[in-house]
N, C-alpha and C positions, 0 to 999 in steps of 0.2 A: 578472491583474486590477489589482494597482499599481500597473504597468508601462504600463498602458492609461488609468489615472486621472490619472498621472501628465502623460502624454502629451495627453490630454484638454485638464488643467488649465495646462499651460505653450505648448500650443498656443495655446488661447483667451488666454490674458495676452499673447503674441508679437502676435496678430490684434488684440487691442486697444491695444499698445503702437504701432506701424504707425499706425491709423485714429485713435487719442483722441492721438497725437502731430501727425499732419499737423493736425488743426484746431486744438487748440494753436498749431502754428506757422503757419497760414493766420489767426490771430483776435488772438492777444495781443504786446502792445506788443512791440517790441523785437526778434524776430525775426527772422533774415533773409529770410525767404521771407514776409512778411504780406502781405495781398492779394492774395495768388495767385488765388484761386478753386474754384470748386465743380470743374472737371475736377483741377485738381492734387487737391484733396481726395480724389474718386471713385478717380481711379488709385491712389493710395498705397492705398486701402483693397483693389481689386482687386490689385496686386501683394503686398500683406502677408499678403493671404488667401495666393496663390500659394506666397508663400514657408513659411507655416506648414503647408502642406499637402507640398510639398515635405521638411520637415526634418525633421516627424513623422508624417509616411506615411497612414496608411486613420482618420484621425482625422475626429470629427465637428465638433469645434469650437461647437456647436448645439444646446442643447435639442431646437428640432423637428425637426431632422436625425435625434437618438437615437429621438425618438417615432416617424418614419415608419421607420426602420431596424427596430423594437420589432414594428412594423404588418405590415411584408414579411416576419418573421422571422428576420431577420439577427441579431437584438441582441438577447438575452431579455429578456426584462423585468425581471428582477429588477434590471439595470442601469441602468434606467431614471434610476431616482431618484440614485443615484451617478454616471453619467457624468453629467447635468446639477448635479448643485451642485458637483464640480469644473470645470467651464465655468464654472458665476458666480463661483467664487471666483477661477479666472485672471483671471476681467475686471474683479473688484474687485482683485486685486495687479498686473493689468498698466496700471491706470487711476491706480492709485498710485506706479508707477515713475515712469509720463510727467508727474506733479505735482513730482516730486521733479526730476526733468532741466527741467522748466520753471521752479520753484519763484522763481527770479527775473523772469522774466516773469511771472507771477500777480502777485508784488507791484509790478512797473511799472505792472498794466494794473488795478490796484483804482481808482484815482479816473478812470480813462477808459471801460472797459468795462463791462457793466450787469451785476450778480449773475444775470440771469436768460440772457444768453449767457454768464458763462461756466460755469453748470448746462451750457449746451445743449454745451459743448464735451464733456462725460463724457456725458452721455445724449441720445436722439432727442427732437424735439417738431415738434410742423404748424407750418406756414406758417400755415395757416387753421387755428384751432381747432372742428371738429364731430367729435365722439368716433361718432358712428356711420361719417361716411364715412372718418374715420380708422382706422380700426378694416376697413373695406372694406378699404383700400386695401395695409394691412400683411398682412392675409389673402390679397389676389390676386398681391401680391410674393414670400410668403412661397409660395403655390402653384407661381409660374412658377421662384421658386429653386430650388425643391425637386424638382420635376419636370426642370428640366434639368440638375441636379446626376444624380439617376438615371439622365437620358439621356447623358448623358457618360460616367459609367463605366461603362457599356456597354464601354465605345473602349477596346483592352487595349493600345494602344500606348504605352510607357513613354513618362510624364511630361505624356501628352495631359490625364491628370484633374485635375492642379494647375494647368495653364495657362486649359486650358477653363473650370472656374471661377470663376477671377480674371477674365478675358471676358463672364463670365456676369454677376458683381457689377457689373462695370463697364456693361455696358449695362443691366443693371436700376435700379442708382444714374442713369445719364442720362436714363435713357428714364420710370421710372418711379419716384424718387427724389425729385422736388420736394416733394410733399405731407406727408411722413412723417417724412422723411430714412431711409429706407428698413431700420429695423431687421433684420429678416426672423429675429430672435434674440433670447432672452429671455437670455442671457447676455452679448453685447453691450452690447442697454441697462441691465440691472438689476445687472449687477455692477460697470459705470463709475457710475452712478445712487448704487448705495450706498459706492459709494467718495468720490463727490462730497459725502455726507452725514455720514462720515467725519473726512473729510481737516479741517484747520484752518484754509479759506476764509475769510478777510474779510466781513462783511456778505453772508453766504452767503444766495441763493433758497430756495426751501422745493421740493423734489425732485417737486412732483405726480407724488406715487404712485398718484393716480387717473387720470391719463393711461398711467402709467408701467407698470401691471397690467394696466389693460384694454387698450391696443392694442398695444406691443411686447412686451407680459406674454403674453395670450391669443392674439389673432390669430393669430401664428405658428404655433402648435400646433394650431390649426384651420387656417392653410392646409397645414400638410404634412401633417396628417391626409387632406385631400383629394388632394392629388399623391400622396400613397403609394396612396391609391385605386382613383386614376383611373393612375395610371401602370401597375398591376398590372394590372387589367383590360379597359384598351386594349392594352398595350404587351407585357403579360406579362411587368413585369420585378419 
């Protein structure tokens, strides 16, 4: 059980070390890679995943990964609640490293960059602000993630399950990523979120925690409530 929380919890910080570094170094002054773009962004996140998946094996990395794993009976319940706040807490310590390795770009980029991108660098927000089709949107992401994560490990071929969805993030982020920035995780958003809330930011944003609960909070756990559903009862898996 330790072993497994452990794993959990240093998974999810590596996942968010990867993803809240690339935008970091895609946004704030001084970097060498700034400018790059929304694919360099998307890839690093898709190979980061890969590689956390990779290093520490049949890990969820996911709140609604644990909920639908809970669903199919894979994962009792009782762990419910503990595999997920070691996922937030990875992403609040792995949201905190990548400040620390920045920590001098943060302070080049306070009189040029706006407090409210660089909240967005630790946590997800729209493009367009509408909390209901936002909230659509992180549900139907969070459904096809989830469903084709199932559909994948299917495949027992060693190493196919880390690759596949790092592939998976990565055409979900392109294909269907604009709107949201595509959380699909309550530990992703909410543990860089309150790391951002934390940390000792300059004329720091205010973290809309009412964005921040109801679409990458909730959503998620109703869309893999629904893929663990429907993936069972179509698929029988």
């Amino acid at each position: 059980m330790l072993q497994r929380l452990i794993a959990e919890f240093m998974g999810t910080a590596l996942m968010i070390i990867f993803g809240v570094g690339v935008h970091c170094s895609e946004v704030l002054k001084g970097t060498k890679y700034r400018g790059s773009g929304h694919i360099f962004a998307i890839t690093t996140w898709g190979f980061g995943i890969t590689i956390a998946l990779f290093i520490f094996g049949d890990v969820c990395i996911n709140p609604a990964m644990v909920l639908a794993q809970c669903l199919l009976g894979n994962i009792k319940w009782v762990f419910f609640i503990p595999y997920s706040v070691a996922e937030v807490l990875g992403g609040v310590v792995g949201a905190m490293i990548v400040w620390v390795m920045y920590a001098d770009h943060f302070k080049a980029s306070e009189k040029e960059i706006s407090p409210i991108t660089i909240r967005n660098l630790f946590a997800t927000a729209p493009a367009i602000r509408n909390l209901p089709r936002n909230f659509f949107v992180e549900f139907f992401d969070t459904f096809i993630f989830i469903s084709g994560i199932l559909a994948i490990s299917t495949v027992k071929t060693p190493g196919i399950v880390p690759i596949g969805v790092g592939l998976l993030v990565w055409a979900i982020g392109m294909g269907l990523g604009g709107p949201t920035g595509f959380a699909m995780n309550l530990a992703r958003d909410m543990g860089p979120r309150i790391a951002h809330a934390l940390l000792p930011i300059k004329n720091k944003a205010n973290s809309d925690w009412q964005y921040g609960i109801l679409v990458p909070g909730i959503a998620p756990f109703v869309g893999a409530a629904g893929a663990a559903w429907f993936m069972h009862g179509f698929f029988n898996i």
